[in-house]
C-alpha positions as CSV (number, residue, x, y, z in Angstrom):
1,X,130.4,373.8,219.0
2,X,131.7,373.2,215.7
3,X,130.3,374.1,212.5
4,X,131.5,372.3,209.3
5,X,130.8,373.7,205.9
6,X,129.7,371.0,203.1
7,X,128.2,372.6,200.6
8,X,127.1,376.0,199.4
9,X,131.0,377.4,199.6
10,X,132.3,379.2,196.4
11,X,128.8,378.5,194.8
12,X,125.0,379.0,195.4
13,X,124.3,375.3,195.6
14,X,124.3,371.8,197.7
15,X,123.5,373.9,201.3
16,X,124.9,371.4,204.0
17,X,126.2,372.9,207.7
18,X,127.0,370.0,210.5
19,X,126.7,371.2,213.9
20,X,128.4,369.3,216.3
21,X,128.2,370.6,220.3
22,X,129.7,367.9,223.3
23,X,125.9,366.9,223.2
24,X,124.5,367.0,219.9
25,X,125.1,366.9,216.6
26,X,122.7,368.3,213.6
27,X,122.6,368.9,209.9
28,X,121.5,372.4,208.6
29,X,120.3,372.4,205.2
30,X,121.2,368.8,203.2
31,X,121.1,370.7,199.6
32,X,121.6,369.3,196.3
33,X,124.4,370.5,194.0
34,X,123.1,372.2,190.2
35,X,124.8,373.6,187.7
36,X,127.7,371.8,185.6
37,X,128.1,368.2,185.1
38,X,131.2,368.1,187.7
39,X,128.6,370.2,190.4
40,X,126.4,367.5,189.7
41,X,128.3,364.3,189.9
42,X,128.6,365.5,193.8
43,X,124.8,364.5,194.4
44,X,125.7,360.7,194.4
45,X,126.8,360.8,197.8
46,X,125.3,362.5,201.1
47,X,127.0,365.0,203.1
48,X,130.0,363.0,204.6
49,X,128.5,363.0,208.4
50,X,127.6,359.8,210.4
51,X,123.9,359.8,210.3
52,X,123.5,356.8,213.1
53,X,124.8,359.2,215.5
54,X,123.4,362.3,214.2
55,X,120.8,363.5,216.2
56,X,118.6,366.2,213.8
57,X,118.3,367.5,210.8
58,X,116.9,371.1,210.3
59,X,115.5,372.6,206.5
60,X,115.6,376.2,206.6
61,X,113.3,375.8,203.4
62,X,112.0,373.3,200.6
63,X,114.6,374.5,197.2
64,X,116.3,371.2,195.8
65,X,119.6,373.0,196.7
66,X,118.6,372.8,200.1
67,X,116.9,369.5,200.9
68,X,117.6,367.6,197.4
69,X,120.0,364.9,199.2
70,X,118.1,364.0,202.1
71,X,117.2,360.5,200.8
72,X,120.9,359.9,200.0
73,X,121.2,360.6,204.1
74,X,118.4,357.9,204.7
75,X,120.3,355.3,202.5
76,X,123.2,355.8,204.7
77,X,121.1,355.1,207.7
78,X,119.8,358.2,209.0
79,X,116.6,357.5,210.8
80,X,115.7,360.7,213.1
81,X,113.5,363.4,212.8
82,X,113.7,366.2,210.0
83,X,112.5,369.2,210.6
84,X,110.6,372.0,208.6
85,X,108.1,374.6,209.1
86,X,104.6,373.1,208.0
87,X,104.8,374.5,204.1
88,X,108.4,373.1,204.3
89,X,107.1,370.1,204.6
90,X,104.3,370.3,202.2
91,X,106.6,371.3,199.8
92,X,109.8,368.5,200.7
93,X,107.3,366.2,199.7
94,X,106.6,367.2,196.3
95,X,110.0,368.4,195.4
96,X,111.5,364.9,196.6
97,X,109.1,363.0,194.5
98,X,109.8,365.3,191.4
99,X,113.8,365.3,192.1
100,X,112.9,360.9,192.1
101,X,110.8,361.3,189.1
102,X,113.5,363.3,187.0
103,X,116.3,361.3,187.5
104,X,114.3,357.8,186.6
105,X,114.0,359.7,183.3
106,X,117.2,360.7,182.7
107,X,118.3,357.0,183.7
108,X,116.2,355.3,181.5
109,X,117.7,357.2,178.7
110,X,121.3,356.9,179.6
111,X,120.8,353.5,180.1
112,X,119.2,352.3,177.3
113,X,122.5,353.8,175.3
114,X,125.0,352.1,177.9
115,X,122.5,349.0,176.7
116,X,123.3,349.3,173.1
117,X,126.8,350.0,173.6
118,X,127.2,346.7,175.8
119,X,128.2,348.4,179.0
120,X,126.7,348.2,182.4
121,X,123.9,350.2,183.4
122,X,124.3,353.1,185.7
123,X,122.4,352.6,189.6
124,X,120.3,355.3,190.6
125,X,121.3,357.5,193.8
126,X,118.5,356.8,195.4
127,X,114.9,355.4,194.9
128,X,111.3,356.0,196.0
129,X,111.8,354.1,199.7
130,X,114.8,356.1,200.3
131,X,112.5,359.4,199.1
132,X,109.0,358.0,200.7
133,X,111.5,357.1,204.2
134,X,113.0,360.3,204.9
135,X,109.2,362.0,203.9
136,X,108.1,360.2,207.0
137,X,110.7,361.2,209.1
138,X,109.6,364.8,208.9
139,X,108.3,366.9,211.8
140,X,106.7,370.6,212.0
141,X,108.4,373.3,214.1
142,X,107.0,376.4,214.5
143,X,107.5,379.9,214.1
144,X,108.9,382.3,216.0
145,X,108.9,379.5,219.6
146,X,112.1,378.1,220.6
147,X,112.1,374.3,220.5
148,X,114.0,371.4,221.4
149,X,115.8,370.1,218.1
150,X,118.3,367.7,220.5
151,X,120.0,367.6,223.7
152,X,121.4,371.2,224.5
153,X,120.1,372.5,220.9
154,X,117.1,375.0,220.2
155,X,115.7,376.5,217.2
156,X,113.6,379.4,216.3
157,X,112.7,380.2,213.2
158,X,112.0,383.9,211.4
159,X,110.4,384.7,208.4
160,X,113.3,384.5,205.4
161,X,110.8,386.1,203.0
162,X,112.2,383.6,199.8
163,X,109.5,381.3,199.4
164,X,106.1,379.7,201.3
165,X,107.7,378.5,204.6
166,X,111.2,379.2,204.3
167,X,113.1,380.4,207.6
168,X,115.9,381.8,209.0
169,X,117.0,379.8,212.1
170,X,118.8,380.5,215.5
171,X,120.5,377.8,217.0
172,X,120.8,378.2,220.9
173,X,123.1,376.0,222.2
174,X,124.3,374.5,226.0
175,X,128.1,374.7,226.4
176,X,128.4,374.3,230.3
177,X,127.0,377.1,232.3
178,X,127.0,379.8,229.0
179,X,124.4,380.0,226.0
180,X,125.7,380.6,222.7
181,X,123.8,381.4,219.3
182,X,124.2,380.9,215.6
183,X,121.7,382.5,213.3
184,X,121.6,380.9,210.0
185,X,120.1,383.1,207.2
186,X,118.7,380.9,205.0
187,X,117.9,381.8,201.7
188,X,116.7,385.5,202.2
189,X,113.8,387.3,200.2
190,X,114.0,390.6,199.0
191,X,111.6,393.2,200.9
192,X,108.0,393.8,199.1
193,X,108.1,390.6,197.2
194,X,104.5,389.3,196.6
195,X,102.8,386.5,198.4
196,X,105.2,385.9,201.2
197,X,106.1,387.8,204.2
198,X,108.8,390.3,204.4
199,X,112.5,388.6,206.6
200,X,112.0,388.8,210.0
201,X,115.9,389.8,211.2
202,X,117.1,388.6,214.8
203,X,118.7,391.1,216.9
204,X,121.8,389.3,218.7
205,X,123.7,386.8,218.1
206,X,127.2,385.0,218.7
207,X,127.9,384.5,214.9
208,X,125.9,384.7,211.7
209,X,126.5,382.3,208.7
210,X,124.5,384.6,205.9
211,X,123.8,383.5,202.3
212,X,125.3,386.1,199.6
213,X,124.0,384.9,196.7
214,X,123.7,388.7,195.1
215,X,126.5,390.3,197.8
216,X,128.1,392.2,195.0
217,X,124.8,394.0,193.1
218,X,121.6,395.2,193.7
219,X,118.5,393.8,191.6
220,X,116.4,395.9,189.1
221,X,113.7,398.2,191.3
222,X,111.0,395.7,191.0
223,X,108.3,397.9,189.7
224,X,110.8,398.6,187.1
225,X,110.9,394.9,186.1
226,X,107.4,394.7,186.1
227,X,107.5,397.4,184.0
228,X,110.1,396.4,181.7
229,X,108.4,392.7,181.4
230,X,104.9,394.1,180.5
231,X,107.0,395.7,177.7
232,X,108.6,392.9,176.3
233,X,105.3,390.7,176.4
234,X,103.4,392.8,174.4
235,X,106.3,393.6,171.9
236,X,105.7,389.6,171.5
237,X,102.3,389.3,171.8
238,X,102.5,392.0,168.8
239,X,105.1,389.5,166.8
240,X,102.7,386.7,167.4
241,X,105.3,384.8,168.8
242,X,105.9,382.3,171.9
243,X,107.4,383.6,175.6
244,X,108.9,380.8,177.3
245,X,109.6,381.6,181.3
246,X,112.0,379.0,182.7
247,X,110.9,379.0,186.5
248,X,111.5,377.5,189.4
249,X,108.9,375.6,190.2
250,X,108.3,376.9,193.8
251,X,107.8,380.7,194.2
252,X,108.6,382.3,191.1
253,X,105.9,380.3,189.6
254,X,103.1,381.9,192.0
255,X,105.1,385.6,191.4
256,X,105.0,385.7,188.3
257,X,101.9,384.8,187.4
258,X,100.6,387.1,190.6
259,X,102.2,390.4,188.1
260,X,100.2,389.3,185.1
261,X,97.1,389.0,186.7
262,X,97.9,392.6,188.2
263,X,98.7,392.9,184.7
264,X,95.1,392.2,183.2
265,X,93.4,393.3,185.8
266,X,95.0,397.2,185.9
267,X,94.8,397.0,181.8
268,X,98.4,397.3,181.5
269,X,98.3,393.9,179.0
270,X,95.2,392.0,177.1
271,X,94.7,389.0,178.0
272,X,96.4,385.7,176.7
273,X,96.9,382.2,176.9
274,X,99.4,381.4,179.9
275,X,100.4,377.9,180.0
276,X,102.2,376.4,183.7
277,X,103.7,373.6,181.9
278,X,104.9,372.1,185.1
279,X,103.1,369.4,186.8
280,X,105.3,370.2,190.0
281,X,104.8,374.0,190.1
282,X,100.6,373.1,189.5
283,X,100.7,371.1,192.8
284,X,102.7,373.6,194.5
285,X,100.6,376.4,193.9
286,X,97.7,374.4,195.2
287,X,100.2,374.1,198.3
288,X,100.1,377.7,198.4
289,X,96.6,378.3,198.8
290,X,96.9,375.8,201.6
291,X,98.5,378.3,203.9
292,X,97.0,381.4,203.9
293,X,98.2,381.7,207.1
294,X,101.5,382.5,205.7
295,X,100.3,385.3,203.2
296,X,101.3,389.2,203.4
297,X,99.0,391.7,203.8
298,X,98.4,392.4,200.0
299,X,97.8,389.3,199.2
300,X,95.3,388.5,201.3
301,X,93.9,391.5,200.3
302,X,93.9,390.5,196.3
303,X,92.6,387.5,197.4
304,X,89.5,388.8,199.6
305,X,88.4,391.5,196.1
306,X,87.6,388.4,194.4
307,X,89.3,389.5,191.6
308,X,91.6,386.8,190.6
309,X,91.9,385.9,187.0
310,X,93.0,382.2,187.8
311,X,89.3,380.8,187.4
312,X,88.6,382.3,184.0
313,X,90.3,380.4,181.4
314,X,93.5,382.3,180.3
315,X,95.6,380.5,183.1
316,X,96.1,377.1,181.6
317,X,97.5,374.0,183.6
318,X,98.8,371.0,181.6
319,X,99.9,368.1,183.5
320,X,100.7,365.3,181.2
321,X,103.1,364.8,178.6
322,X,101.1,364.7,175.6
323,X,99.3,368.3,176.6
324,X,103.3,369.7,177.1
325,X,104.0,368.1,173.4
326,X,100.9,369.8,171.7
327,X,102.2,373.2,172.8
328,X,104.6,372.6,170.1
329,X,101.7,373.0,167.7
330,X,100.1,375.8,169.7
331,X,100.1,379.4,167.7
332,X,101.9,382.0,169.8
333,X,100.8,384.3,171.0
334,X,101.2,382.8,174.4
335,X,103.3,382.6,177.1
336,X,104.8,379.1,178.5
337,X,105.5,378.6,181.7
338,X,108.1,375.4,182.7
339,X,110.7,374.0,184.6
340,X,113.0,374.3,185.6
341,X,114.9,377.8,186.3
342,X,118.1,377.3,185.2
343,X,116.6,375.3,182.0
344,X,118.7,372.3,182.9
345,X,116.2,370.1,183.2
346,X,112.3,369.6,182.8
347,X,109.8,370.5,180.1
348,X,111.2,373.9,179.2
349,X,114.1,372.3,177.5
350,X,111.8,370.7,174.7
351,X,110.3,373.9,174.3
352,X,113.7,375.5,174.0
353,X,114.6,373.0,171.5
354,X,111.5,373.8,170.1
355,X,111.3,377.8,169.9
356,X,115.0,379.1,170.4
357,X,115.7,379.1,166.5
358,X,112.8,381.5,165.8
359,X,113.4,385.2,165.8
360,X,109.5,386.0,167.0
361,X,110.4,383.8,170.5
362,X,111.0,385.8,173.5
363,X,112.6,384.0,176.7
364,X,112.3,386.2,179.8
365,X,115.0,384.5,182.4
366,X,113.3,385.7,185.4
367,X,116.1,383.8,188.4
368,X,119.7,383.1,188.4
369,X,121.4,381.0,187.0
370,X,124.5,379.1,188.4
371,X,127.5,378.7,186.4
372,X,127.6,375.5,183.7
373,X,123.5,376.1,183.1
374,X,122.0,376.1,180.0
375,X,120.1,379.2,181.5
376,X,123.5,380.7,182.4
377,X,124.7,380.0,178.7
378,X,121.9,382.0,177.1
379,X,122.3,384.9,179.8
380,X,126.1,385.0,178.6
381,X,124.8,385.2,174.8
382,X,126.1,382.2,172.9
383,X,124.8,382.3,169.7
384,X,124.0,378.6,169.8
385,X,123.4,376.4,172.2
386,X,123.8,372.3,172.7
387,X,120.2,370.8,173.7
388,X,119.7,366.4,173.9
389,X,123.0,366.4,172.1
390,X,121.2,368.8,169.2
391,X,123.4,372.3,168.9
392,X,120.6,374.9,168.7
393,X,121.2,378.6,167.5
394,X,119.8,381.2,168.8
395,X,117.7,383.7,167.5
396,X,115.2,383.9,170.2
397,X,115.5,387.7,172.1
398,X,116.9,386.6,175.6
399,X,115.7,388.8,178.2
400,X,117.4,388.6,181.9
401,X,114.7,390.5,184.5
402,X,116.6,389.8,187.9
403,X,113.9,392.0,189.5
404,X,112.4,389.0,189.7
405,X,114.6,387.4,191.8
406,X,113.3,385.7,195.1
407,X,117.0,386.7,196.2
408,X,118.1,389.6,198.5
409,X,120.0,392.5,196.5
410,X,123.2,393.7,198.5
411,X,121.4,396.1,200.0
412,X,118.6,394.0,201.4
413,X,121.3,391.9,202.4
414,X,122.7,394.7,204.3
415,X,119.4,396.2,205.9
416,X,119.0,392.8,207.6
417,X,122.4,392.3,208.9
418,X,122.3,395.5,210.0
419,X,119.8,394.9,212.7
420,X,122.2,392.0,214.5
421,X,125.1,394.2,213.9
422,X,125.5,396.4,217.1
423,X,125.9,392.8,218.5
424,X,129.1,392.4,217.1
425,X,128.6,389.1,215.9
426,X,131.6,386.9,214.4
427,X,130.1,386.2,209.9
428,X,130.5,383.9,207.7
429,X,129.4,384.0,204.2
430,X,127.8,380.8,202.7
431,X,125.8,380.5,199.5
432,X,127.6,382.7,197.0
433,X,129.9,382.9,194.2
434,X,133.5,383.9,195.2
435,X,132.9,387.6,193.8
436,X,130.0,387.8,195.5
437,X,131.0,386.9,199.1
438,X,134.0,389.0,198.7
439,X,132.4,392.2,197.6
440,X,130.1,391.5,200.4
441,X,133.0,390.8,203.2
442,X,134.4,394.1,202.1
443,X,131.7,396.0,202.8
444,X,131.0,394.5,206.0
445,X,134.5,395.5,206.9
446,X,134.5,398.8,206.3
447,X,131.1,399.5,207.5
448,X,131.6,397.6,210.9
449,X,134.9,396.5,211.4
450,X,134.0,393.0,211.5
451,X,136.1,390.6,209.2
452,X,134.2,387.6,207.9
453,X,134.8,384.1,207.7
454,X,134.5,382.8,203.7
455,X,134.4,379.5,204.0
456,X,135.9,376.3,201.5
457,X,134.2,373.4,201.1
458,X,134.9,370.7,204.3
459,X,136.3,373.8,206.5
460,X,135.7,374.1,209.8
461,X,134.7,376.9,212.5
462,X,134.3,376.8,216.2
463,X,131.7,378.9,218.0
């Protein structure tokens, strides 16, 4: 089998891994790209495969940089099944029709300039049949059961610990008389994250391809971050000012405002207006709820005391546009909630415009943030920013909690290779910056003599 690499290669984005075996071919992963303009411009095209002939395609989990282009792979004609884990699905769904709803937006403004310029309007990758098709090509596969994906191809899927649904997979493949396996990380959580399940690691395999997304650091002890955020809010809930939380829609959403309500309920803050700003992350925490089934120990727990604090009017959805633009008028203090993570697109770039200029605003960047971001910009420390064309200084106090992250630190990273490694499998490392795959290879060199595979963008292995 061959394995080639189109996407997530030198950068955390744009996930895309075609497996072709003498029987079969699949996609792993069909990710959009995020970050700068030139990352971006990649998303107007699918990953370059033939999708009459391809047989499957396989989410290891619902992130736009993992399943943002599959209606670019049904405009080209694919027509099979794609398959997710039940959330997966659940969540596809809703992040598809966001991803379709955010780029009629951003057309309709672009275009209306081309307009008044006299130049030709702009065609949009994709539209809602291309988004509504591929929805309905989608098919459940369980956990932890192998299952026919195509001919001489099964999957099972593991707990990745990231998000609601999200998987590691094993590919099993059929080469003649011999039976040879892939494991493909997936995004992988960090151990004792809320909500979700701690990764489930496989135990053999002929070669790993392994996200590295934080190879070269370990995260903040998370009861530390908690700590350290419970000090920050209530040094601005004493400057009466407004904390924006740019957050990915889908995970660190539900985390974050899981801590708070620890927060209120232990007494370690009073209670506040919290507003989700996000329309998207609303629906997908009612998604949550859906699957219980998929819920660690503690939080089935939480939810068994009764003692939730969603129900009593501090946590404050607001879906429409006009509720977002009142926020502007709304005296802090409160916290605002909105996408998206890496503030470059969504609601929580008016409320940037909005609030960055005031000294009393705190922004508590709870996720990374890929090069080229606006998010990544303020992390850095420029002192001003440009926002819909508008340069913006900024006095806000930028706080970067990477505690937070739904990421494996190094040495989570590490703990759950470690379980495959007596197996002596060949590696590759996907889904990482350059420095953070390397520092990563090294270790895995020295600590067990393997060398891995860092892979370019269109390169090939063979299994």
């Amino acid at each position: 089998m061959k394995i080639t690499f189109y996407g997530a290669c030198g950068g955390v984005t744009g996930t895309a891994y075609y497996c072709v075996s003498p029987d079969a071919r699949i996609l792993i992963d069909c990710g959009m790209f995020q970050g700068s303009r030139r990352d971006e411009s990649r998303n107007k095209a699918a990953p370059p495969v033939d999708y009459h002939t391809l047989d499957a395609i396989v989410l290891t989990h619902a992130h736009l940089d993992h399943c943002g282009r599959l209606p670019l792979a049904f405009r080209e004609g694919y027509r099979g099944p794609v398959f997710g884990t039940p959330a997966t699905i659940d969540l596809v769904a809703l992040v598809l029709r966001d991803s379709l709803k955010v780029q009629t937006s951003d057309l309709e403004k672009i275009n209306r300039m081309l307009t008044r310029n006299g130049k030709p309007k702009i065609k949009p990758a994709f539209e809602e049949e291309d988004v509504e098709g591929v929805i309905s090509q989608m098919k459940p596969m369980p956990y932890h059961s192998a299952f026919e994906v195509a001919p001489g191809m099964k999957i099972i899927v593991d707990e990745a610990g990231h998000i609601l649904g999200s998987g590691s997979l094993k590919l099993t493949v059929a080469e003649g008389q011999r039976m040879k396996s892939v494991i493909f990380s997936g995004d992988l959580g960090a151990a004792g994250m809320p909500i979700v399940r701690d990764p489930e690691p496989f135990r053999e395999a002929d070669m790993v391809i392994m996200e590295s997304t934080y190879g070269d650091r370990d995260h903040k002890p998370l009861q530390e971050t908690i700590d350290e955020a419970i000090e920050i809010i209530r040094d601005a809930l004493h400057s009466k000012g407004k904390i924006l939380v740019p957050s990915f829609a889908i995970g660190r959403t539900q985390d974050i405002i899981y801590y708070i309500e620890q927060a209120f309920r232990k007494g370690g803050l009073p209670r506040f207006p919290i507003y989700i700003d996000s329309p998207m992350a609303i629906e997908a925490s009612r998604i949550y709820t859906s699957h219980p089934e998929l819920f660690d120990t503690e939080m089935n727990e939480f939810i068994a005391s009764g003692e939730q604090e969603r129900d009593k009017g501090y946590i404050r959805p607001t879906q429409s546009a006009e509720e977002s633009k009142h926020l502007n008028e709304v005296q802090g203090p409160c916290m605002i909630i909105a996408g998206s993570g890496m503030c470059n697109a969504g609601r929580i770039k008016h409320h940037l415009r909005h609030n960055l200029w005031r000294s009393e605003t705190s922004v508590l960047i709870v996720g990374y943030q890929a090069e080229g971001t606006l998010g990544r910009k303020l992390v850095d420390g420029n002192q001003s920013v440009s926002i819909f064309g508008e340069r913006i200084v900024v006095r806000a106090k930028i706080h970067k909690l990477g505690g937070f992250s739904a990421h494996a630190g190094q040495t989570d990273l590490l703990k759950w290779f470690n379980v495959l490694a007596p197996d002596r499998p060949r590696v590759v490392l996907t889904h990482g910056e350059d420095k953070a795959r390397e520092t990563l290879s090294e270790i895995i060199r020295h600590r067990y003599g393997l060398v891995p595979f860092l892979p370019q963008y269109g390169q090939s292995i063979e299994l």
